[in-house]
Kinemage of the C-alpha trace (Angstrom):
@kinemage 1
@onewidth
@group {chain A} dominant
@subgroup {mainchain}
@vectorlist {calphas} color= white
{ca unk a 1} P 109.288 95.252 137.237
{ca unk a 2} L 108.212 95.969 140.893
{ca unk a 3} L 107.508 99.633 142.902
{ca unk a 4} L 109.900 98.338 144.857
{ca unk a 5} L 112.981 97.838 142.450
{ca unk a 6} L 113.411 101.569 142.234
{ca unk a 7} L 113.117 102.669 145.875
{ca unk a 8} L 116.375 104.121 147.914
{ca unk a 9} L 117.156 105.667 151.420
{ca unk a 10} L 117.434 108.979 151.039
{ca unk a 11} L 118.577 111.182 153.988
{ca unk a 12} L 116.291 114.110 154.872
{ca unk a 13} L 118.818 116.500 155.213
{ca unk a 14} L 119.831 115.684 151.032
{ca unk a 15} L 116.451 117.714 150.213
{ca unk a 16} L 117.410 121.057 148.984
{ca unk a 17} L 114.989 123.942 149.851
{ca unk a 18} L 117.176 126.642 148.249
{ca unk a 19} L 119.151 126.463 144.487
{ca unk a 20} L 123.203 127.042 144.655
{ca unk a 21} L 123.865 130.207 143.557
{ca unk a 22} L 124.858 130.910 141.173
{ca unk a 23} L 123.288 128.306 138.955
{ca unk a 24} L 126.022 126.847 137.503
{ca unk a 25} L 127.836 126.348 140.532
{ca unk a 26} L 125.673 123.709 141.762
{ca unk a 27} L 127.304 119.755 141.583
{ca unk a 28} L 127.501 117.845 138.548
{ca unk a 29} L 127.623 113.974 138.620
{ca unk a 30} L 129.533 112.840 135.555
{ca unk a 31} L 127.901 108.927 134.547
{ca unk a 32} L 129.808 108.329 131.835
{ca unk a 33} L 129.725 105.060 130.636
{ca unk a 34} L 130.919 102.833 133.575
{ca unk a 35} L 132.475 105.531 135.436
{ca unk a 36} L 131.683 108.642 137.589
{ca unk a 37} L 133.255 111.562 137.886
{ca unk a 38} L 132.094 114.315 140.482
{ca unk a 39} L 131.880 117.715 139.064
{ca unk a 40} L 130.182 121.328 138.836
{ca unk a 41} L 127.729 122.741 136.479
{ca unk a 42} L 129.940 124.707 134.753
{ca unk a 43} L 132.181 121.699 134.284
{ca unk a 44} L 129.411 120.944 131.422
{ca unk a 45} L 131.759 122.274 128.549
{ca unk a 46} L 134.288 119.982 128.903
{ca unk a 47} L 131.858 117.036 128.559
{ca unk a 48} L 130.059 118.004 125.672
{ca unk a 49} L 131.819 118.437 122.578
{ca unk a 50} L 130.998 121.064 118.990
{ca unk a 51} L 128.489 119.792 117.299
{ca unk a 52} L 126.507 118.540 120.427
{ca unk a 53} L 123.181 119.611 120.447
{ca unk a 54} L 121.269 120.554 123.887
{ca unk a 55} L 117.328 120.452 123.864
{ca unk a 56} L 115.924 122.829 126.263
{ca unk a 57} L 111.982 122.953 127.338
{ca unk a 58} L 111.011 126.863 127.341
{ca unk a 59} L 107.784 126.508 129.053
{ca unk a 60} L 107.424 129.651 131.076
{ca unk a 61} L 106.117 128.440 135.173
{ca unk a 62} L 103.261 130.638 136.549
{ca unk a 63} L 102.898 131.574 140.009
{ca unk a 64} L 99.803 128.698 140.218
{ca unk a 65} L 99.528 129.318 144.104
{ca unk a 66} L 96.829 131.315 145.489
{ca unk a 67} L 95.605 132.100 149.141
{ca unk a 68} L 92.099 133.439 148.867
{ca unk a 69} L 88.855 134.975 151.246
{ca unk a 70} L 85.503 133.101 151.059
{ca unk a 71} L 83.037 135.519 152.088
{ca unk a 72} L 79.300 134.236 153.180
{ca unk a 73} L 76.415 135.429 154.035
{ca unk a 74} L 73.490 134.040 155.932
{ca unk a 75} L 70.907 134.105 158.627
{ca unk a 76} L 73.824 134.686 161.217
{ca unk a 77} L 75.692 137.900 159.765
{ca unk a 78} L 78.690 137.056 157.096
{ca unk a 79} L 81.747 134.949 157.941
{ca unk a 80} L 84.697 134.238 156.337
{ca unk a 81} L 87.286 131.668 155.529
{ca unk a 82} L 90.527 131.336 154.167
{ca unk a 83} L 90.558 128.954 150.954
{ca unk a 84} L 94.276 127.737 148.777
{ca unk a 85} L 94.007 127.446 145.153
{ca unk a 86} L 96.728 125.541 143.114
{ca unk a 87} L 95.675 126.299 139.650
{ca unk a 88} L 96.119 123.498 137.383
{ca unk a 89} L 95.705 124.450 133.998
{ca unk a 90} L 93.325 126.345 131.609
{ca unk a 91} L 89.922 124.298 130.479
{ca unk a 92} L 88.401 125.074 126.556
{ca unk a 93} L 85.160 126.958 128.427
{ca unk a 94} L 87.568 129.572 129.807
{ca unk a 95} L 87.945 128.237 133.598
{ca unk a 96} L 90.760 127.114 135.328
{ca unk a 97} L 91.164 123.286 136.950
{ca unk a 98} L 92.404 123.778 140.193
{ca unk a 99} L 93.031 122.075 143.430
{ca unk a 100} L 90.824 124.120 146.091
{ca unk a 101} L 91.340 123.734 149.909
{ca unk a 102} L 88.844 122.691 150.929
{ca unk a 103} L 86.750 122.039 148.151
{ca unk a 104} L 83.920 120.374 149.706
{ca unk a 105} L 83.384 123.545 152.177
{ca unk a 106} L 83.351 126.400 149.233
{ca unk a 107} L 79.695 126.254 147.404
{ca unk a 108} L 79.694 126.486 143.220
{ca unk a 109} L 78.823 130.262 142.737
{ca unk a 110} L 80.497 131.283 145.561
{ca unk a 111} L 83.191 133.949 144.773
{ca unk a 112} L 86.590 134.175 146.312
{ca unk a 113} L 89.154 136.900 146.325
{ca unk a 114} L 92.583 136.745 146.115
{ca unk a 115} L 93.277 140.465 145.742
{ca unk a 116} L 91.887 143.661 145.347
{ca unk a 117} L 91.994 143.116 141.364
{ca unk a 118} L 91.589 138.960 141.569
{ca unk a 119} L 88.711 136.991 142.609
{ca unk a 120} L 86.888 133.993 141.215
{ca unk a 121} L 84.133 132.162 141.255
{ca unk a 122} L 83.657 128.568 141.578
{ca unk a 123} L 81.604 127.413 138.495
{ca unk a 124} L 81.973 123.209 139.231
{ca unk a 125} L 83.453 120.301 140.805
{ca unk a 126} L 84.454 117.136 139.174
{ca unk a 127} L 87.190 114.531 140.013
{ca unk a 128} L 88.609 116.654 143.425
{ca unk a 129} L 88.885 119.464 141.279
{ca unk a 130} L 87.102 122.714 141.426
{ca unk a 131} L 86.568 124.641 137.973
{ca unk a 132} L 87.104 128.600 138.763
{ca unk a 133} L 85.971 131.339 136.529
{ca unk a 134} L 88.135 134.551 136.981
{ca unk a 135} L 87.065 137.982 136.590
{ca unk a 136} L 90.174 138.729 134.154
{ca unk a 137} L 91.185 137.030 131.420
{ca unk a 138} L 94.301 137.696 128.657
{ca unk a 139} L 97.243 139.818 130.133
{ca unk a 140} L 94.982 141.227 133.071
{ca unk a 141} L 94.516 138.141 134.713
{ca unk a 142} L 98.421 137.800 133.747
{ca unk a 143} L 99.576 140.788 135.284
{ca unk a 144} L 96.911 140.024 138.839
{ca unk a 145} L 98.308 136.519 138.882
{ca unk a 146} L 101.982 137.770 138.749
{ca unk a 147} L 101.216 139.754 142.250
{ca unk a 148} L 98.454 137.878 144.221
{ca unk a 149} L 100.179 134.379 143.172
{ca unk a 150} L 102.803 132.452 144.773
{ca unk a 151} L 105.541 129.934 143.191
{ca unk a 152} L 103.987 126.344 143.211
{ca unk a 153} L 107.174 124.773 144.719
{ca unk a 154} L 107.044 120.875 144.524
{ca unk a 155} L 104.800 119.587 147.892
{ca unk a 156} L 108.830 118.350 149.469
{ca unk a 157} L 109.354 122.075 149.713
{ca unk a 158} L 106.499 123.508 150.393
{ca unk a 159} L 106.328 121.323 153.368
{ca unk a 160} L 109.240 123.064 154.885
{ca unk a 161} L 108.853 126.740 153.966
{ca unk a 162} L 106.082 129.026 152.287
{ca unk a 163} L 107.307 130.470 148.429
{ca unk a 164} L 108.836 133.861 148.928
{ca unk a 165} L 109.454 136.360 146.224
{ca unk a 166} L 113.175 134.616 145.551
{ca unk a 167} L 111.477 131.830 144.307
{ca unk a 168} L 109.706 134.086 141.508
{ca unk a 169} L 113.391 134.296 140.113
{ca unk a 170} L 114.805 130.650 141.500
{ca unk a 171} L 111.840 128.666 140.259
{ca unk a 172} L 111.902 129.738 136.601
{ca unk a 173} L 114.514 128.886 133.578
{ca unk a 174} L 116.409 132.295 132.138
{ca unk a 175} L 114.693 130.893 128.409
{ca unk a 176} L 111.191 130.713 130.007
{ca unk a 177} L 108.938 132.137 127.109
{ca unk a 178} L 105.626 129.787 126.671
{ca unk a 179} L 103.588 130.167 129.863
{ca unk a 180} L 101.781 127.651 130.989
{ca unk a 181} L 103.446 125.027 133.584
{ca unk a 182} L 102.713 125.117 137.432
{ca unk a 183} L 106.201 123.063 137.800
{ca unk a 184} L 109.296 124.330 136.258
{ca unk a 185} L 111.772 121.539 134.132
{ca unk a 186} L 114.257 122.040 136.948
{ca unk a 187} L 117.160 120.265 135.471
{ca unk a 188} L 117.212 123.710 133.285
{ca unk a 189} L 117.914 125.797 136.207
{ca unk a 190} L 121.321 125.248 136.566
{ca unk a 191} L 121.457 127.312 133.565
{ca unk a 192} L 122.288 130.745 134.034
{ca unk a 193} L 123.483 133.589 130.734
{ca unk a 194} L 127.149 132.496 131.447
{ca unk a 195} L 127.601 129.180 131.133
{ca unk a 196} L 125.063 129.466 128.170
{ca unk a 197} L 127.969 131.738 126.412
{ca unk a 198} L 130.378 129.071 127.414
{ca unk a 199} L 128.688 126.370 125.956
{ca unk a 200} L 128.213 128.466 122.555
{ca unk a 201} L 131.799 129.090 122.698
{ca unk a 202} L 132.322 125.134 122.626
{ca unk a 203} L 129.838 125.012 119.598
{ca unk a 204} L 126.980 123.364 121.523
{ca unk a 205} L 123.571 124.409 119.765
{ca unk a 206} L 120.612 124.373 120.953
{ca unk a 207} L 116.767 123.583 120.631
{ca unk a 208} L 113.815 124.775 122.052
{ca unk a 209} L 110.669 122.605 122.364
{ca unk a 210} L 107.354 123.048 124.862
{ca unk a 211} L 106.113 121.183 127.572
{ca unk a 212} L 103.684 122.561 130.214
{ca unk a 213} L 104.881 120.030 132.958
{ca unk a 214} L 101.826 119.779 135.443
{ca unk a 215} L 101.312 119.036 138.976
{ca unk a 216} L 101.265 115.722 137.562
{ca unk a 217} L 104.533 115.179 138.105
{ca unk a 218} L 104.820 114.645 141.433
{ca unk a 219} L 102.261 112.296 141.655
{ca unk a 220} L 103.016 108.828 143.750
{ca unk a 221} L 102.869 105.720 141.565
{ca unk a 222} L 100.521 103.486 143.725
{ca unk a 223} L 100.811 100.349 141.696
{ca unk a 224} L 103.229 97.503 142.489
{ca unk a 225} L 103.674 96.349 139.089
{ca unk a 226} L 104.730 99.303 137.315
{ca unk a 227} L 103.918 98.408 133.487
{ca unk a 228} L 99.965 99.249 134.812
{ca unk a 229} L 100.797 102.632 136.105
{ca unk a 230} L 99.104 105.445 134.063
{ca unk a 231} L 100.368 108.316 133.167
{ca unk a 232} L 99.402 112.163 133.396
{ca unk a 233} L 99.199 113.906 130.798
{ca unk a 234} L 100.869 116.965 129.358
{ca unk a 235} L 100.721 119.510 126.229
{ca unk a 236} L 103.673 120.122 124.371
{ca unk a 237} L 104.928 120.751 120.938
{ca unk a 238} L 107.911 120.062 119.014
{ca unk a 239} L 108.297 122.162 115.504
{ca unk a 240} L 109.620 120.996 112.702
{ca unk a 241} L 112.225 123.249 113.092
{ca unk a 242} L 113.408 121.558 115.953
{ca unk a 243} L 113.271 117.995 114.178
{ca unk a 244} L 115.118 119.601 111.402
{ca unk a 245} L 118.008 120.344 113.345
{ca unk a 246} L 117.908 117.273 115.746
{ca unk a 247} L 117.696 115.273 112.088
{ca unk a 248} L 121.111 117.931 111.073
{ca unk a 249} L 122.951 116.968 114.432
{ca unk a 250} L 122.737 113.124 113.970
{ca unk a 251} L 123.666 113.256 110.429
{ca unk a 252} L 126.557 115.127 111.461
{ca unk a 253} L 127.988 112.980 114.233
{ca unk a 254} L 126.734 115.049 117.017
{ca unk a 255} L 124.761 113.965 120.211
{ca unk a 256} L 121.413 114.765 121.276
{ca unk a 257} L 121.231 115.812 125.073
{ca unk a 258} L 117.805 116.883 126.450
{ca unk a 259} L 118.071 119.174 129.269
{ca unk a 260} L 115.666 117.940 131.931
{ca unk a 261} L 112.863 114.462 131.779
{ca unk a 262} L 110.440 116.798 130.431
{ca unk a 263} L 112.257 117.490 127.315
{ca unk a 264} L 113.328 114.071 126.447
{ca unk a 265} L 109.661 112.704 126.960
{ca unk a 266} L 108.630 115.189 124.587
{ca unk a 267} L 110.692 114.482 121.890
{ca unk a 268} L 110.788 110.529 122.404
{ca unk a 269} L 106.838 111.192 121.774
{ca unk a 270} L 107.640 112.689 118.704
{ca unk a 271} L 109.403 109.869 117.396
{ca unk a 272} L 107.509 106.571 119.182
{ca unk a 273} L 107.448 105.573 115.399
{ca unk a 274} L 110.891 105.495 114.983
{ca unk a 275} L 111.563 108.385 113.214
{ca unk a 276} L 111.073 111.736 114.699
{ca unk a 277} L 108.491 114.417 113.378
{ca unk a 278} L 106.817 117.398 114.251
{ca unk a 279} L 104.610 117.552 117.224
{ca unk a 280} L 101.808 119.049 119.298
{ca unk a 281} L 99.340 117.550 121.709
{ca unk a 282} L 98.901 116.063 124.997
{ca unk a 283} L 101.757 113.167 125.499
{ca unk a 284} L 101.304 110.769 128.296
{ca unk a 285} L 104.567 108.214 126.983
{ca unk a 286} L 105.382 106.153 130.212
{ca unk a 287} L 109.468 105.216 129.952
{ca unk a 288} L 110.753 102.681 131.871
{ca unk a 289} L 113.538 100.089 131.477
{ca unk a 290} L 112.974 98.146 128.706
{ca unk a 291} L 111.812 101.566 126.475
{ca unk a 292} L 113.682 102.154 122.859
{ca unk a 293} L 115.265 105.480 122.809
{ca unk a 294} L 115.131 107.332 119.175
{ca unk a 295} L 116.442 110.277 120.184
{ca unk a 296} L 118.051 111.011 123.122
{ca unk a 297} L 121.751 109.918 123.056
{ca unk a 298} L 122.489 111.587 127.080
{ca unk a 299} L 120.431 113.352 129.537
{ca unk a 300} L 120.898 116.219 131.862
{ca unk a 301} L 118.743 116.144 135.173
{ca unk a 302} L 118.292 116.680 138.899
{ca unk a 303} L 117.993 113.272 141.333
{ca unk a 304} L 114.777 112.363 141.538
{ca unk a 305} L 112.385 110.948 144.323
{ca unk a 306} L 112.190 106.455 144.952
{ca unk a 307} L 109.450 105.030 143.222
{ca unk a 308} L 108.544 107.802 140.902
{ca unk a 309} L 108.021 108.149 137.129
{ca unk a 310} L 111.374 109.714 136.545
{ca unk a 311} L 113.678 107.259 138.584
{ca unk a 312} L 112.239 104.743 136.159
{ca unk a 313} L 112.622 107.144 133.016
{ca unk a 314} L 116.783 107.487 134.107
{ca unk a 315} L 116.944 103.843 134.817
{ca unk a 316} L 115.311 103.149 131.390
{ca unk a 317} L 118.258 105.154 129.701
{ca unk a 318} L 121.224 103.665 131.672
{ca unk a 319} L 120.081 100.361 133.358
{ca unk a 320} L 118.456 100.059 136.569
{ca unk a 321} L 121.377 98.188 138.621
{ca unk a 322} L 123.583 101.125 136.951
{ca unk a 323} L 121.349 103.757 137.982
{ca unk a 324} L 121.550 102.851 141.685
{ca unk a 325} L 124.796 102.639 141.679
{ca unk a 326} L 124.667 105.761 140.709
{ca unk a 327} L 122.232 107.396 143.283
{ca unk a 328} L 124.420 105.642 146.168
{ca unk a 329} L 127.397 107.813 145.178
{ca unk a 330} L 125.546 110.374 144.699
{ca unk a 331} L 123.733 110.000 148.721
{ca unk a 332} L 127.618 109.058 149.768
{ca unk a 333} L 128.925 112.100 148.430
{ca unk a 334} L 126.214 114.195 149.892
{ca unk a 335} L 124.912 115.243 146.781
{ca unk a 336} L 121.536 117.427 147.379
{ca unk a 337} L 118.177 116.525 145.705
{ca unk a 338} L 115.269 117.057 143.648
{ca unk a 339} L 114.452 120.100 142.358
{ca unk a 340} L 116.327 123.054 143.909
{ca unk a 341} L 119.558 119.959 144.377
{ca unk a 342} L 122.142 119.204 141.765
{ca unk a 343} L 122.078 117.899 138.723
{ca unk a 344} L 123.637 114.938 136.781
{ca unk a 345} L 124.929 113.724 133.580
{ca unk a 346} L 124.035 110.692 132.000
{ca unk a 347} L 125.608 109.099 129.659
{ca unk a 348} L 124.897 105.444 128.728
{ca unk a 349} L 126.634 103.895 126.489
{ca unk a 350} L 126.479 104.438 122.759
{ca unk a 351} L 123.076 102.521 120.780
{ca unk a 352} L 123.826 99.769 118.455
């Protein structure tokens, strides 16, 4: 299949810079087989039935943005210069990959500060990527990051407006636990403690796995034929508690729903042999149409961007003439997008 075969028009004004509030009154798109049905969040409990099991990813996001002070000195008196760090994630030495504007001005050994309590220094550079060595480690560096850092909303955003402190609260699932993403699974903000007791109410049950998604994700595929794209990678772990109750829920009748692309990826890698199994490590599983689904029976996300990873993943569980079908409603009825926009339903037919 072609780049092309998954591209759209998308209206600018369909970008959503802000979430509904309150979560769960955001829209709903119903797919449910061959029809549609146009609905809100909290509409959720009368599609899912007792017994259903939602999968929910409980990375925790950190505020990966940093605005920084180079300081030099030299011959002519000291100067300064203003330098953005995206942190990436942690390296086995103790640094921090991280995408430094602009990396080829900032010298290695050269110390930045972010604030009074925060500063770095820049140890190497390899791939575009600087390698920063902080001066606090453990919940320190925790507790400086949480004031000197910003939200690391997705590039679409962050084009149109700065992260403010709402976005510490908007950009971050109510089950966030395991930190470690610099992108939040934002089909799991639509979440909020409500419609969580609703849904337990119903009998829905839950699971939570890991995966640190990474700035990865909203990288452009640049191939035409899409079967050579490669993936990023991301960690994430699935416990064998978790694939004892997944393997509980199918015995019993009931369907397997992964909240958001992240978690589904994560638990398809757990079962690429066909039978799903504890898991950690880095997964890199590429799904697009033509991919066997073990686990997932439905899927909960956002709309997602033309030509990227995850329009392919959704097309891969539904069809790809069904999935545009879909996303044309969805621009008709002025649905918003991506990661602060609405969210959808999927359900494809039942596997043979």
């Amino acid at each position: 299949m072609q780049l092309s075969d998954f591209d759209f028009d998308l209206p600018e004004e369909l970008i959503a810079t802000r979430p509904a509030r309150p979560r769960s009154s955001a829209r709903l798109l119903v797919a449910d087989g061959a029809s549609i049905h146009d609905q809100v969040v909290t509409d959720l409990v009368n599609w899912l039935r007792p017994g259903d099991r939602l999968v929910l990813n409980d990375t925790r996001v950190i505020p990966a943005r940093l605005s920084g002070i180079r300081r030099r000195t030299s011959a002519q008196g000291e100067t300064e210069a203003k330098i953005e760090v995206t942190l990436l994630e942690p390296r086995a030495d103790g640094t921090w990959a991280a995408l430094v504007k602009p990396l080829k001005k900032i010298k290695e050994g050269e110390e930045v500060r972010f604030s009074d309590e925060l500063t770095a220094s820049l140890e190497s550079k390899e791939d575009g990527q600087g390698h920063l060595r902080f001066n606090l480690s453990g919940d320190d560096f925790d507790a400086a990051l949480n004031v000197a850092g910003a939200m690391p909303l997705p590039p679409y955003i962050a084009a149109k407006r700065p992260a403010d402190a709402q976005d510490h609260d908007d950009y971050q699932t109510v089950w966030a636990r395991n930190t470690g993403a610099v992108a939040a699974p934002t089909a799991s903000l639509h979440f909020d403690d409500a419609l969580l007791a609703l849904l337990r109410a119903k009998g829905v049950e839950f699971s939570h796995v890991t995966l640190h998604v990474g700035a990865g994700t909203f990288l452009p595929v640049k191939v035409d034929d899409i079967t050579t794209h490669k993936m990023h990678g991301e960690w994430g772990q699935v416990s064998q508690a978790v694939v004892d109750e997944i393997t509980a829920t199918k015995a019993a009748g009931g369907r397997v729903i992964p909240v958001g692309t992240t978690a589904l990826r994560l638990i398809e890698t757990a079962a690429q042999d066909g039978e799903l199994k504890a898991y950690e490590g880095v997964t890199d599983i590429f799904i697009y149409p033509g991919f066997e689904f073990h686990v997932a029976d439905a899927l909960m996300t956002n709309f997602h961007l033309p030509k990227s990873t995850l329009m392919m993943l959704v097309a891969a569980l539904v069809g790809h003439d069904r999935i545009l079908d879909i996303y044309d409603h969805a621009i008709a009825a002025k649905y918003r997008f991506f990661s602060y926009g609405d969210a959808s339903l999927l359900i494809p037919p039942p596997r043979k």
